[in-house]
Biotite code that builds the C-alpha atoms (Angstrom):
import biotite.structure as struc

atoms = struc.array([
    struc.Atom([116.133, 66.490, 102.893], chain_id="A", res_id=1, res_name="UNK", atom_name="CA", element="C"),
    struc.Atom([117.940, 63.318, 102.189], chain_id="A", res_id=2, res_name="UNK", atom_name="CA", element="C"),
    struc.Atom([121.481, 62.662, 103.787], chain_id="A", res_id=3, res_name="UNK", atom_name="CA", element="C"),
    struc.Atom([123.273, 60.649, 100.934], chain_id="A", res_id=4, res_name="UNK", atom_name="CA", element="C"),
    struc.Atom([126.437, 61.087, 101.841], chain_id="A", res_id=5, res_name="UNK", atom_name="CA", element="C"),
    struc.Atom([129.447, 61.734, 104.668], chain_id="A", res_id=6, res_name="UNK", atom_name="CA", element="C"),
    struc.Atom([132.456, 63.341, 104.036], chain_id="A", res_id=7, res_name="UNK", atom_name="CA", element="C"),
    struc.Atom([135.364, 63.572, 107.312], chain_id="A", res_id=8, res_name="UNK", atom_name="CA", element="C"),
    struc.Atom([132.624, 62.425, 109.638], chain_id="A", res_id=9, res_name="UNK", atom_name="CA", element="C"),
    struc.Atom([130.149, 59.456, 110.432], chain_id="A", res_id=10, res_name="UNK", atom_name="CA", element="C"),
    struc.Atom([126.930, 59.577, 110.715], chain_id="A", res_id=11, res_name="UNK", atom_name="CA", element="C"),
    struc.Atom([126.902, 58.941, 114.285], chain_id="A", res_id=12, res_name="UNK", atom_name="CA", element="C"),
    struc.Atom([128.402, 62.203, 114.675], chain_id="A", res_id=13, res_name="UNK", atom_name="CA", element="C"),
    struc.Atom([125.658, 63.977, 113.247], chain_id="A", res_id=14, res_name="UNK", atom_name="CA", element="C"),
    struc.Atom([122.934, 62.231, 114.632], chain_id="A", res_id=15, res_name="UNK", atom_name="CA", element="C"),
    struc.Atom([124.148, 63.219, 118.033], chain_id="A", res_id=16, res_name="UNK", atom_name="CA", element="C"),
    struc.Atom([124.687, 66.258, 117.567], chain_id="A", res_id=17, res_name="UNK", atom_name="CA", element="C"),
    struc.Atom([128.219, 66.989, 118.010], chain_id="A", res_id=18, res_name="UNK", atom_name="CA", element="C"),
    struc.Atom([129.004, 69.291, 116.036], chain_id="A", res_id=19, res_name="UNK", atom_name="CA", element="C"),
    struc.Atom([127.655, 72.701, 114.921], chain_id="A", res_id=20, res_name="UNK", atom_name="CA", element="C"),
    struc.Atom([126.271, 73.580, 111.137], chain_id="A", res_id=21, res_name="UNK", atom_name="CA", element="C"),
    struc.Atom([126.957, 75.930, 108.884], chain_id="A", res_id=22, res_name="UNK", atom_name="CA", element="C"),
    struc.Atom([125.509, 76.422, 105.631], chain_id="A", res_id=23, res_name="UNK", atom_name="CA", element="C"),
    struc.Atom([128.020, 78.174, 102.405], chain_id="A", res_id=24, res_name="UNK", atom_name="CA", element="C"),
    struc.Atom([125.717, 79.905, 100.343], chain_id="A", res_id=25, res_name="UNK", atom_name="CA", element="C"),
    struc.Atom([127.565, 80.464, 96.704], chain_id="A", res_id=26, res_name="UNK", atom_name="CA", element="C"),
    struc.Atom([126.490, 83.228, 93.976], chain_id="A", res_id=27, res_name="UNK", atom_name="CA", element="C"),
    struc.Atom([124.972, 81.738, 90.807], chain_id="A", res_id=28, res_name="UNK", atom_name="CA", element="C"),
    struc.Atom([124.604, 78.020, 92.439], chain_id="A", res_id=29, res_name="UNK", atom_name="CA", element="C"),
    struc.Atom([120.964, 77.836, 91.438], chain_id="A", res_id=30, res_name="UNK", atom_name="CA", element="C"),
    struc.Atom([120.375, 75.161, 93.957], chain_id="A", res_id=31, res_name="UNK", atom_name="CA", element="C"),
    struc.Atom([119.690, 78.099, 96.424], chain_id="A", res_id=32, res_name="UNK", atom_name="CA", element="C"),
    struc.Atom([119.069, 80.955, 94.267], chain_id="A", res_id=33, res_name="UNK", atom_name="CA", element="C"),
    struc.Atom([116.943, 81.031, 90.399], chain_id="A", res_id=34, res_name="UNK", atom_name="CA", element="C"),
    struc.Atom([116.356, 84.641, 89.079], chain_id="A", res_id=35, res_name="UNK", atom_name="CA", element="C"),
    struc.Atom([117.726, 86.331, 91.717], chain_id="A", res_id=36, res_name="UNK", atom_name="CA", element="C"),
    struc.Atom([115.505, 84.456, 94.304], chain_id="A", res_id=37, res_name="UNK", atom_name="CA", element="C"),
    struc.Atom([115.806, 82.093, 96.999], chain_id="A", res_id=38, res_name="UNK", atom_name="CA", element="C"),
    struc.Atom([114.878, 78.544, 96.448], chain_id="A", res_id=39, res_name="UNK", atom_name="CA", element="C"),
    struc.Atom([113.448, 76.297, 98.683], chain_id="A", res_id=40, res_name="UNK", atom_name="CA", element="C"),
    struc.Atom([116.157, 74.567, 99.343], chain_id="A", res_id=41, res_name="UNK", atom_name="CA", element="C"),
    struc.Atom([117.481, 77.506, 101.819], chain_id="A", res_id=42, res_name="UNK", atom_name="CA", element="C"),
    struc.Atom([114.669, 76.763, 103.851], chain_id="A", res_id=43, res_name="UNK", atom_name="CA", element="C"),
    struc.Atom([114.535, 72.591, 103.709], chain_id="A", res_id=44, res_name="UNK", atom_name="CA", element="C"),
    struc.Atom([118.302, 73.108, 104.458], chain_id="A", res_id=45, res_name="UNK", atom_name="CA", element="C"),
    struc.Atom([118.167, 75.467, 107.349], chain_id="A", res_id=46, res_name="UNK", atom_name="CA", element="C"),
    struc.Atom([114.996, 73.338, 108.957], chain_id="A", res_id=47, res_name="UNK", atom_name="CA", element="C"),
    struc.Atom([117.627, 70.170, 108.529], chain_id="A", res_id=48, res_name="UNK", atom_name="CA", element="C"),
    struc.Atom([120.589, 71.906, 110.237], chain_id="A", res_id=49, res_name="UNK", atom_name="CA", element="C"),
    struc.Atom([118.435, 73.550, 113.154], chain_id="A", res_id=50, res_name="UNK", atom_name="CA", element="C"),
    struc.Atom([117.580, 69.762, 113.763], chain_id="A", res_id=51, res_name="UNK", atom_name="CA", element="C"),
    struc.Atom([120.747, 68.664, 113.415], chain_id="A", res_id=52, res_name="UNK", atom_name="CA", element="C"),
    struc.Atom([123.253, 71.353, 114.902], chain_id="A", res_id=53, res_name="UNK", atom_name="CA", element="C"),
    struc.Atom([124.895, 71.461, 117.865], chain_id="A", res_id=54, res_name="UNK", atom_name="CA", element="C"),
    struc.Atom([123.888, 75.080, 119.279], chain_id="A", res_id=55, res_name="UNK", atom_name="CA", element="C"),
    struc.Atom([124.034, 77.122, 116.271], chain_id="A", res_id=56, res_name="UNK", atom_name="CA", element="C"),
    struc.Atom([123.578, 77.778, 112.581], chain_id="A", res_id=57, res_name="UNK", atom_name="CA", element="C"),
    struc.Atom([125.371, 79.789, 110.923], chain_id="A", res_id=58, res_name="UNK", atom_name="CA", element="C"),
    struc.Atom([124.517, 80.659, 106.743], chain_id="A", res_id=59, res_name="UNK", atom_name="CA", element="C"),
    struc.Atom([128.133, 82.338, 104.899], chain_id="A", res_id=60, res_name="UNK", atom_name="CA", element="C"),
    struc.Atom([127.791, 84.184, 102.238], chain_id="A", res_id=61, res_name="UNK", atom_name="CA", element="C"),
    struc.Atom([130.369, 83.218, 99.796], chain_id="A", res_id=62, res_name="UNK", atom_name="CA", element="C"),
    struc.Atom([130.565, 86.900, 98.330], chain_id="A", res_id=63, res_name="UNK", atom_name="CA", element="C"),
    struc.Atom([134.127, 88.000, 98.368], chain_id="A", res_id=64, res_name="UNK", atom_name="CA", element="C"),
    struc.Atom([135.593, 84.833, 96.927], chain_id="A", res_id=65, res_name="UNK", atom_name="CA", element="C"),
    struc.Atom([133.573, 85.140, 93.687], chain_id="A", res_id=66, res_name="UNK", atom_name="CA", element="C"),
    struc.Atom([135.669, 87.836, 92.436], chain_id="A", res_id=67, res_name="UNK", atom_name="CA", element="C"),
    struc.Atom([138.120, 85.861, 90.384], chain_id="A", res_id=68, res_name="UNK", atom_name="CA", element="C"),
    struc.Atom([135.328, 83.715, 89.218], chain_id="A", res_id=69, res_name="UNK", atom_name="CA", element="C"),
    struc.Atom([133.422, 87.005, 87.762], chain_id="A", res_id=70, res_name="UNK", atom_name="CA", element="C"),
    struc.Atom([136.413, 88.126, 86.243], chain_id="A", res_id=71, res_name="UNK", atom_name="CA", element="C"),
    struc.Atom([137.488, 85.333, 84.374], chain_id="A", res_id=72, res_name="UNK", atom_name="CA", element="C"),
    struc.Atom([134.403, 84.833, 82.987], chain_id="A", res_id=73, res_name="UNK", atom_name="CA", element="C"),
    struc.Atom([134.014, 88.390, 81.873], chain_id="A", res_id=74, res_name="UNK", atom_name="CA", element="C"),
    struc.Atom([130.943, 89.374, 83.958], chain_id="A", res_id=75, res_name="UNK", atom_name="CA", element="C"),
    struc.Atom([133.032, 92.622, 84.959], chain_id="A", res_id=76, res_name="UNK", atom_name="CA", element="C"),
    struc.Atom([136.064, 94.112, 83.021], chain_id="A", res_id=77, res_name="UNK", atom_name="CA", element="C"),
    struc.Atom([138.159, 94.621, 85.620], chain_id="A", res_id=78, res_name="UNK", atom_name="CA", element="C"),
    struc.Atom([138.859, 93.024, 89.072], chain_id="A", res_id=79, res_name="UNK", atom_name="CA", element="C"),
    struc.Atom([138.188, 96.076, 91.258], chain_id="A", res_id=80, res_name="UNK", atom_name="CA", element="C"),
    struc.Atom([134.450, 95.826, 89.208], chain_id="A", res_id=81, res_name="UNK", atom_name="CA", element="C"),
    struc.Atom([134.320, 92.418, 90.109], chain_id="A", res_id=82, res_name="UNK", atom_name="CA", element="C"),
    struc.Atom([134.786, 92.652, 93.667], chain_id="A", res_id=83, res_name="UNK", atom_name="CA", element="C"),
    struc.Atom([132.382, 95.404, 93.737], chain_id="A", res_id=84, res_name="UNK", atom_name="CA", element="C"),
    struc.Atom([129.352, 93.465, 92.032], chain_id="A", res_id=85, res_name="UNK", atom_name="CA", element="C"),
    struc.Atom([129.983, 90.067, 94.559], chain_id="A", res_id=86, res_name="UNK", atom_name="CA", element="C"),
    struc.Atom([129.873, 92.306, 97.656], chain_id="A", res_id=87, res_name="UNK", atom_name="CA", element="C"),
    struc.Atom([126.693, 94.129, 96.126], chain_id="A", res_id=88, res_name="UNK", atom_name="CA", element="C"),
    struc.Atom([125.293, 90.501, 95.241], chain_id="A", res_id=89, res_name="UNK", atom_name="CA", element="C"),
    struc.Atom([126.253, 88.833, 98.464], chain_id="A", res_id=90, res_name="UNK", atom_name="CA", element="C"),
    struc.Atom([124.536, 91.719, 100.112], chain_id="A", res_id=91, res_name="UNK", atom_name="CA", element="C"),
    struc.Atom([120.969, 91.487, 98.513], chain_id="A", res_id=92, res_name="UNK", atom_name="CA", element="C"),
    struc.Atom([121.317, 87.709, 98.985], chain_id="A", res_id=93, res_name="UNK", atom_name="CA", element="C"),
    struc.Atom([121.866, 88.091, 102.586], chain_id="A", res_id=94, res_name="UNK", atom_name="CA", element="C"),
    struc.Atom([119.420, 90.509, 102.857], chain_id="A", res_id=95, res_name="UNK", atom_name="CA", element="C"),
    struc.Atom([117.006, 88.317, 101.287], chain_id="A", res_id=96, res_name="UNK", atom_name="CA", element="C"),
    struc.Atom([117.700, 85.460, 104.020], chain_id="A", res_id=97, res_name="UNK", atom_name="CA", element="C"),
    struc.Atom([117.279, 87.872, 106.910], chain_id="A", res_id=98, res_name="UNK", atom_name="CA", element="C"),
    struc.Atom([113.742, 87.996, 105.909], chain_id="A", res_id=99, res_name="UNK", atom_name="CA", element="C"),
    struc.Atom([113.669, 84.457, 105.422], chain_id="A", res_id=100, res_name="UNK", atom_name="CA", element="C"),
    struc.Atom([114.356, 83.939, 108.611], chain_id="A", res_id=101, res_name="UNK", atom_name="CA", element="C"),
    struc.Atom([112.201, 86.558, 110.212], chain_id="A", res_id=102, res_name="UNK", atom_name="CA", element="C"),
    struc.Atom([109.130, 84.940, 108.485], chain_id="A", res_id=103, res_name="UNK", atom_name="CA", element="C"),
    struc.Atom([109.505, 81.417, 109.000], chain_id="A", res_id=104, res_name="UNK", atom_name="CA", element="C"),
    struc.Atom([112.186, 81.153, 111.168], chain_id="A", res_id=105, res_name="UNK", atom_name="CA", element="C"),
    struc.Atom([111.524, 83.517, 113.977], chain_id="A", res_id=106, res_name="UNK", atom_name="CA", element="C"),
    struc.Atom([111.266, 81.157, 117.099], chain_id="A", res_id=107, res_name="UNK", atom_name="CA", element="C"),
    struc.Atom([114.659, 79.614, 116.132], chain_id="A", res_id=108, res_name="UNK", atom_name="CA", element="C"),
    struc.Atom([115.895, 83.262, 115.488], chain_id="A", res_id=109, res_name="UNK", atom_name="CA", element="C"),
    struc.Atom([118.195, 83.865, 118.187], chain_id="A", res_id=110, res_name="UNK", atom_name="CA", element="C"),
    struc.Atom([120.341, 80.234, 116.694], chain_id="A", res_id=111, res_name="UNK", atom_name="CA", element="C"),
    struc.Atom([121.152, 81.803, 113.729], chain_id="A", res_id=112, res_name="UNK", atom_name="CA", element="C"),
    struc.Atom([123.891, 83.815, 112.279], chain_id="A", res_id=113, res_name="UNK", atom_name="CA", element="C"),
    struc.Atom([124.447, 85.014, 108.561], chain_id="A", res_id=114, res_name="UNK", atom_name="CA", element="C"),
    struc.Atom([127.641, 86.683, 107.714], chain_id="A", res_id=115, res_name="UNK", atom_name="CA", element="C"),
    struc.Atom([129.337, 87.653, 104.581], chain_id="A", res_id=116, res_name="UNK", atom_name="CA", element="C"),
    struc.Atom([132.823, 85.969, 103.668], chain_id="A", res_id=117, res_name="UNK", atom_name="CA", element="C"),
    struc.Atom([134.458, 89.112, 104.746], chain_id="A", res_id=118, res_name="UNK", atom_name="CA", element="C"),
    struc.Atom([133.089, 88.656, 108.637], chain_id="A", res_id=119, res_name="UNK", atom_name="CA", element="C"),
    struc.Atom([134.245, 84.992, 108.214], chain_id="A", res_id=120, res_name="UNK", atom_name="CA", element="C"),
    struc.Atom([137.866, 86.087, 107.270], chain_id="A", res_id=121, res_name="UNK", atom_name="CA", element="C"),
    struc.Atom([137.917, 88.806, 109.631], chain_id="A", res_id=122, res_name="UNK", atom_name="CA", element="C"),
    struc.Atom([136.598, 86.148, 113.010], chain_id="A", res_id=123, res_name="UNK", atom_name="CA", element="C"),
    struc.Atom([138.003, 83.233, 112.648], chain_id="A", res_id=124, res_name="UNK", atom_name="CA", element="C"),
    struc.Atom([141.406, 83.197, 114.000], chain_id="A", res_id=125, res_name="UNK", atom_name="CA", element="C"),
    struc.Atom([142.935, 80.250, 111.194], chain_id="A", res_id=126, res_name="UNK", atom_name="CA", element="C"),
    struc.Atom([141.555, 81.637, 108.122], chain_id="A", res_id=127, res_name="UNK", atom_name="CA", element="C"),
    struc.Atom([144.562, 84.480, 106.923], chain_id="A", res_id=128, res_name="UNK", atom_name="CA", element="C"),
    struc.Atom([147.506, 81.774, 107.960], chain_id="A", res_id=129, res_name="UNK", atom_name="CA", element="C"),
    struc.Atom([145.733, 78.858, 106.326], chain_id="A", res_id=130, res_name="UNK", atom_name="CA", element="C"),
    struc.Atom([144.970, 81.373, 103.367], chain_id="A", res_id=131, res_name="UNK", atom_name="CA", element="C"),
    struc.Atom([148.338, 82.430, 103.306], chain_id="A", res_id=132, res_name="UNK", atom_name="CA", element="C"),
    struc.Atom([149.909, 79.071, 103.338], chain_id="A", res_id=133, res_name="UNK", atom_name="CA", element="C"),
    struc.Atom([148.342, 77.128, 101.144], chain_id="A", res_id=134, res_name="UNK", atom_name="CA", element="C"),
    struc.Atom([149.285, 79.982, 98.413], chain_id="A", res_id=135, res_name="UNK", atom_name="CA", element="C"),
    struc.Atom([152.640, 79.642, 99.188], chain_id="A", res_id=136, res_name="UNK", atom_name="CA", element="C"),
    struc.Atom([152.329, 76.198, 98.964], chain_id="A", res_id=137, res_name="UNK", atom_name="CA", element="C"),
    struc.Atom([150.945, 77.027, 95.259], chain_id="A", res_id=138, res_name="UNK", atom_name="CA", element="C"),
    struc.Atom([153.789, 79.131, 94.613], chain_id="A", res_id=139, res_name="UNK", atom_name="CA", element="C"),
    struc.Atom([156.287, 76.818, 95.580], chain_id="A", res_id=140, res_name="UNK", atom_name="CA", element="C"),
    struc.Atom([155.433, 73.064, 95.143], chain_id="A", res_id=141, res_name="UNK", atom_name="CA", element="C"),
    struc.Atom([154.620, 72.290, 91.591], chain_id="A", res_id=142, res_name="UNK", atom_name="CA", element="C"),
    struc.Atom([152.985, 69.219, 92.101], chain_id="A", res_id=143, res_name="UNK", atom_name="CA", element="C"),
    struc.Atom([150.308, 70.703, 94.771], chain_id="A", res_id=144, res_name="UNK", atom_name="CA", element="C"),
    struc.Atom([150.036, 73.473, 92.004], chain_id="A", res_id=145, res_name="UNK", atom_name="CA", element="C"),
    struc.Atom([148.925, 71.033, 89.738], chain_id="A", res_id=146, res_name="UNK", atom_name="CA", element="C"),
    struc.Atom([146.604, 69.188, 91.561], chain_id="A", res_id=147, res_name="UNK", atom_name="CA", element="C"),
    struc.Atom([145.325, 72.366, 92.339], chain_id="A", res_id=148, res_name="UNK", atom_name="CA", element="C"),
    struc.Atom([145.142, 73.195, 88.354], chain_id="A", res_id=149, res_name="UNK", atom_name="CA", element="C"),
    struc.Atom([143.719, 69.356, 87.895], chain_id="A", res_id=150, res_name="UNK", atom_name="CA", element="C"),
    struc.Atom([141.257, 70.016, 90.736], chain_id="A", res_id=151, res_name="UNK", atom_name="CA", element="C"),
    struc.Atom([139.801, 72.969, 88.699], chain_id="A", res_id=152, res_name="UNK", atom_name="CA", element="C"),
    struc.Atom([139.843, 71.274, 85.522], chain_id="A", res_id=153, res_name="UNK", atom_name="CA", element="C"),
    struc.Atom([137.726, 68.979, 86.411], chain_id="A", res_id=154, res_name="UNK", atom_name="CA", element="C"),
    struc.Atom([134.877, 70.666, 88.720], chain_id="A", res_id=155, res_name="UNK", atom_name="CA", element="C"),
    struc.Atom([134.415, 73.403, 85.924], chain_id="A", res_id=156, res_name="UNK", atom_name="CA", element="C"),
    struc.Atom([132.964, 72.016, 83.237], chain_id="A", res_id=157, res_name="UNK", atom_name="CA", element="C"),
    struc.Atom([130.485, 74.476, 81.977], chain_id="A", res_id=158, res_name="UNK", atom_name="CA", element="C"),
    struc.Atom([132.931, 75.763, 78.934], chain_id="A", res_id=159, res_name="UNK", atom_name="CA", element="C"),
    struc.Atom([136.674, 76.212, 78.342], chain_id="A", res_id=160, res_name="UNK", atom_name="CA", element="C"),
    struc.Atom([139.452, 78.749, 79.196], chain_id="A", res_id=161, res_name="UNK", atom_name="CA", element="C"),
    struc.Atom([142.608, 79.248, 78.243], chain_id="A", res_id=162, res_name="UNK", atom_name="CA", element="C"),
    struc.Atom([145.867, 78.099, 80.728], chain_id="A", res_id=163, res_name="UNK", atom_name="CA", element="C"),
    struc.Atom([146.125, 81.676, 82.283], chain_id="A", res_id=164, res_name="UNK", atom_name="CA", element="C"),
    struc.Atom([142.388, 81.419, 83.063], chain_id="A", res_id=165, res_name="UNK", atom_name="CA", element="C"),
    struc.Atom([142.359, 78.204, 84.519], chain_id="A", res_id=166, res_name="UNK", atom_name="CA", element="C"),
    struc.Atom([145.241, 79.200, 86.635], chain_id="A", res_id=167, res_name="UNK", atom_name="CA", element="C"),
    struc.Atom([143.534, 82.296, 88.000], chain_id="A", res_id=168, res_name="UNK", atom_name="CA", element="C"),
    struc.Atom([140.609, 80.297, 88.980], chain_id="A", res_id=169, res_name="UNK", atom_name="CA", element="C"),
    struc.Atom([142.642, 78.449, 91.211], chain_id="A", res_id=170, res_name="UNK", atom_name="CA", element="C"),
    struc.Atom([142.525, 81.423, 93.647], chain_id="A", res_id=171, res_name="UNK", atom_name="CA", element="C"),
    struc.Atom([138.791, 80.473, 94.284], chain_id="A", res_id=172, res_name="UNK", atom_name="CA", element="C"),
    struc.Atom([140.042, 76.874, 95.523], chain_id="A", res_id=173, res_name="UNK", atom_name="CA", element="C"),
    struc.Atom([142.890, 78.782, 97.830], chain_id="A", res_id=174, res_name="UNK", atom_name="CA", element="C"),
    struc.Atom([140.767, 81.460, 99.105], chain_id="A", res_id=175, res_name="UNK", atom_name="CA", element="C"),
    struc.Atom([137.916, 78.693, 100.153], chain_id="A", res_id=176, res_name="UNK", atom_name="CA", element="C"),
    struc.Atom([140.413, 76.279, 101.669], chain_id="A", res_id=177, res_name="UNK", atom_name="CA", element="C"),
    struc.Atom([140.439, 77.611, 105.063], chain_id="A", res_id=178, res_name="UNK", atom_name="CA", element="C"),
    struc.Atom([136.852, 77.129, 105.616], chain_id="A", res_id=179, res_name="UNK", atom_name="CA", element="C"),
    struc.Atom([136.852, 73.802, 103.710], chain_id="A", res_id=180, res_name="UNK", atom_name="CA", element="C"),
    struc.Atom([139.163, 72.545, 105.093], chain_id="A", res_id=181, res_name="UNK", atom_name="CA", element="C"),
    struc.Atom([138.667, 74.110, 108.990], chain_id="A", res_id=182, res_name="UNK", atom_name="CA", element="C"),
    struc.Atom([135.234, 74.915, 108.999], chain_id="A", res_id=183, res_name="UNK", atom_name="CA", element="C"),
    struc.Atom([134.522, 78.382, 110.575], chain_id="A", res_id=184, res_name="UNK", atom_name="CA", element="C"),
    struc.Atom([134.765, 80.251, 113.712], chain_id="A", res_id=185, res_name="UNK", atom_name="CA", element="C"),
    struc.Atom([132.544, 82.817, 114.455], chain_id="A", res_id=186, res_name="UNK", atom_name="CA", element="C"),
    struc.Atom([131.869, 85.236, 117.711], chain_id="A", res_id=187, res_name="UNK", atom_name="CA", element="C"),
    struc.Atom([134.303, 82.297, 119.213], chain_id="A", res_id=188, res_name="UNK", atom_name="CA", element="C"),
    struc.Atom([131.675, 79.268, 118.696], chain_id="A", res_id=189, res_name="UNK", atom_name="CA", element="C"),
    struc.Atom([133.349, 76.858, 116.016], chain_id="A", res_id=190, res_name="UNK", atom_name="CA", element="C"),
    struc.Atom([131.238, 75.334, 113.077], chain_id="A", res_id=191, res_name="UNK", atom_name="CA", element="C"),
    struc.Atom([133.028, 72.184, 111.933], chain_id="A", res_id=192, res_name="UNK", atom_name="CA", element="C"),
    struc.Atom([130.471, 70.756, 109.829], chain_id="A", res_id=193, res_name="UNK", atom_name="CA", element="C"),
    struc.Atom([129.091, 72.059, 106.769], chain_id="A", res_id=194, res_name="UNK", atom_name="CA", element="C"),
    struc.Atom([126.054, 70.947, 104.396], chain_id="A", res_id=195, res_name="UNK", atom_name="CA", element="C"),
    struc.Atom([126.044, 71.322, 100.602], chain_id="A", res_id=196, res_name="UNK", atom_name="CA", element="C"),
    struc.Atom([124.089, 69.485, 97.574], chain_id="A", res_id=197, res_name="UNK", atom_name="CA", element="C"),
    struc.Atom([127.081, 67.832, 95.859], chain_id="A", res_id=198, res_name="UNK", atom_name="CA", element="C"),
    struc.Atom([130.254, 66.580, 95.437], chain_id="A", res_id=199, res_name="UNK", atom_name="CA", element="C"),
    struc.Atom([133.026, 67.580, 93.190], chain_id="A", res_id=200, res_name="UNK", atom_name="CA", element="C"),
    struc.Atom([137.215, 67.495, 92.748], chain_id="A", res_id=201, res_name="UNK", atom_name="CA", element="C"),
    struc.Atom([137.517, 70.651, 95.567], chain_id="A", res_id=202, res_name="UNK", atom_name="CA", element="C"),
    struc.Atom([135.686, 68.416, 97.998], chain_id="A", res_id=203, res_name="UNK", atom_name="CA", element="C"),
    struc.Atom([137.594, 65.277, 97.119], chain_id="A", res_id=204, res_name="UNK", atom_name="CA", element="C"),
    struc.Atom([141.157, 67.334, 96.680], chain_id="A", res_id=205, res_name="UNK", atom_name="CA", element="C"),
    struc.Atom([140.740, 69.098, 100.687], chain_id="A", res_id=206, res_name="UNK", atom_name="CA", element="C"),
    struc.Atom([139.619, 65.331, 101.816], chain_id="A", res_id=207, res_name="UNK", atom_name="CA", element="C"),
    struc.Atom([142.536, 63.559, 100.725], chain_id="A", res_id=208, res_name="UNK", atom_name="CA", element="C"),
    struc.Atom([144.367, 66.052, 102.620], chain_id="A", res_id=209, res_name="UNK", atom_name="CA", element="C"),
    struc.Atom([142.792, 65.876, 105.592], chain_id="A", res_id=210, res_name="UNK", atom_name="CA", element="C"),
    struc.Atom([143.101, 62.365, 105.806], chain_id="A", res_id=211, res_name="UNK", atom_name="CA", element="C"),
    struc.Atom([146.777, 62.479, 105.013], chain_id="A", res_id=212, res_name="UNK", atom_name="CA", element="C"),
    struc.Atom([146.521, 60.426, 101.295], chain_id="A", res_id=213, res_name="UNK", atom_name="CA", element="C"),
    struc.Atom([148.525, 63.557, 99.990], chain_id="A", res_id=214, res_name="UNK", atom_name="CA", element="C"),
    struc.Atom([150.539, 66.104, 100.974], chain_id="A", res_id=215, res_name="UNK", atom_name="CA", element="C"),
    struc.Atom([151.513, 65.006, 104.101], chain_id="A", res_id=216, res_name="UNK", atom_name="CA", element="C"),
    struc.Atom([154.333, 68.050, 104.898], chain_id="A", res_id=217, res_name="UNK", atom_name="CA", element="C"),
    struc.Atom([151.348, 70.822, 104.550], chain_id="A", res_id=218, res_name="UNK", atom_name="CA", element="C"),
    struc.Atom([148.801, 69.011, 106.707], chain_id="A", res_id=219, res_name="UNK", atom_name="CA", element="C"),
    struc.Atom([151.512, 68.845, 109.584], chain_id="A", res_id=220, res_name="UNK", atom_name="CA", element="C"),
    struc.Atom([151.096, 72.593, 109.168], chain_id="A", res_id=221, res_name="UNK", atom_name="CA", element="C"),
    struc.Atom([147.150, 73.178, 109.032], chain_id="A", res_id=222, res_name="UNK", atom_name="CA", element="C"),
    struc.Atom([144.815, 73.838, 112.478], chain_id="A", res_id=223, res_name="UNK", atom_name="CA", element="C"),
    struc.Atom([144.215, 70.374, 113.716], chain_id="A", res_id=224, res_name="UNK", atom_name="CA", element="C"),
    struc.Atom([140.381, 71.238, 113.579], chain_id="A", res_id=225, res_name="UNK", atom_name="CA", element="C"),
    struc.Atom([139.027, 69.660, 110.511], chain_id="A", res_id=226, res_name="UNK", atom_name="CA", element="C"),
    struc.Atom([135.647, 70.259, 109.233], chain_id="A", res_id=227, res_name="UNK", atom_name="CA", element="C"),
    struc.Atom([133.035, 67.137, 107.896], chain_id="A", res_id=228, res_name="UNK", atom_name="CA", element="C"),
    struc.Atom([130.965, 67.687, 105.235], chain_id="A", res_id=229, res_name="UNK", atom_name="CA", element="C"),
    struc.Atom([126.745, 66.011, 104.793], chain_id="A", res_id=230, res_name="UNK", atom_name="CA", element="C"),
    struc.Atom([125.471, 65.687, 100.731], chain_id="A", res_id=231, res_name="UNK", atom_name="CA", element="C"),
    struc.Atom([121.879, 66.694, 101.398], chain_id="A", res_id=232, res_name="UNK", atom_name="CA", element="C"),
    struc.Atom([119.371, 66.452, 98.362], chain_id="A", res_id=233, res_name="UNK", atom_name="CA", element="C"),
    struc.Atom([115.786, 66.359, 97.636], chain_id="A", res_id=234, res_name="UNK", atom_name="CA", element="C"),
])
């Protein structure tokens, strides 16, 4: 795996080790799964961040989140349906990595932690206020609302939806903020550097906050703990 590109960090930072990995594993990005199946790239990616971490690895499951995406598109008529079939997915997907790791990864074992979204919600102690904020923030600042609406304009570009659909997706990009933004605490080790295949407006949008280019009133009210972010590819 190639690093070809930093995001909120240098690279001196990750060649030393400072910081420790974690590894967001979405449903449907066929990067890490094809026809229901793992790719490779789960374990060239989990090789590079047992190199590369600080102490610990730890692979999220980006189940819960998915809902609204499911919905919108119609995979599931209704949005207690939808949050049913993520969890189910998120589970067989995690199960799937537990063996992973008990085949090929068994010496390194005992560094490696794989949660769904709901464990990340429910242990790290940011994620509900940061959640919570940044939706009021949508609610009450138009112009973070549209960014927000811009931001998911342009990073789905599969088909077209309707206004009211495009707006709903915008929950996805509030209810993955926390951890984008934050990284992830988990049985009180933090992970404050993630590693995904590519870039798009999300990553950009949660930079330029971070860095203070934009709205400069709601980063005075995030966790000071930022998370960086490595472009690996083949």
């Amino acid at each position: 795996m190639e690093e070809k590109e930093f995001i909120n960090i240098n690279k001196e930072e990750v060649l030393e080790k400072r910081r420790n990995i974690f590894i967001p594993i979405c449903l449907g990005n066929k990067f890490f799964l094809e026809n229901d199946e793992l790719t490779e790239n789960v374990s060239k990616y989990l090789t590079w961040a047992l190199k590369n971490t600080k102490e610990k690895v730890l692979i999220l499951i980006a189940d819960k989140i998915q809902d609204t995406n499911y919905f919108v598109r119609n995979k599931n008529k209704t949005e207690i349906a939808s949050v049913r079939k993520v969890l189910e997915e998120g589970q067989q997907i995690k199960n799937k990595i537990l063996k992973l790791i008990d085949t090929s990864f068994r010496k390194d074992k005992q560094k490696i932690k794989v949660i769904s979204y709901k464990d990340f919600e429910e242990g790290d102690p940011d994620c509900w206020n940061t959640t919570l904020l940044v939706y009021k923030e949508f609610k009450n600042n138009p112009k973070f609302r549209d960014e927000v609406l811009k931001t998911v304009k342009t990073s789905v570009l599969d088909r077209n939806f309707s206004e009211e659909q495009y707006l709903k997706l915008c929950d996805y990009v509030l209810d993955e903020f926390s951890v984008a933004y934050s990284g992830a605490v988990y049985s009180g080790i933090i992970y404050d550097l993630y590693v995904y295949p590519k870039t798009d407006s999300v990553v950009f949008f949660i930079e330029s906050i971070q860095k203070v280019k934009s709205f400069r009133k709601l980063n005075n009210k995030l966790p000071k703990r930022q998370t960086g972010l490595v472009i690996l590819g083949n």
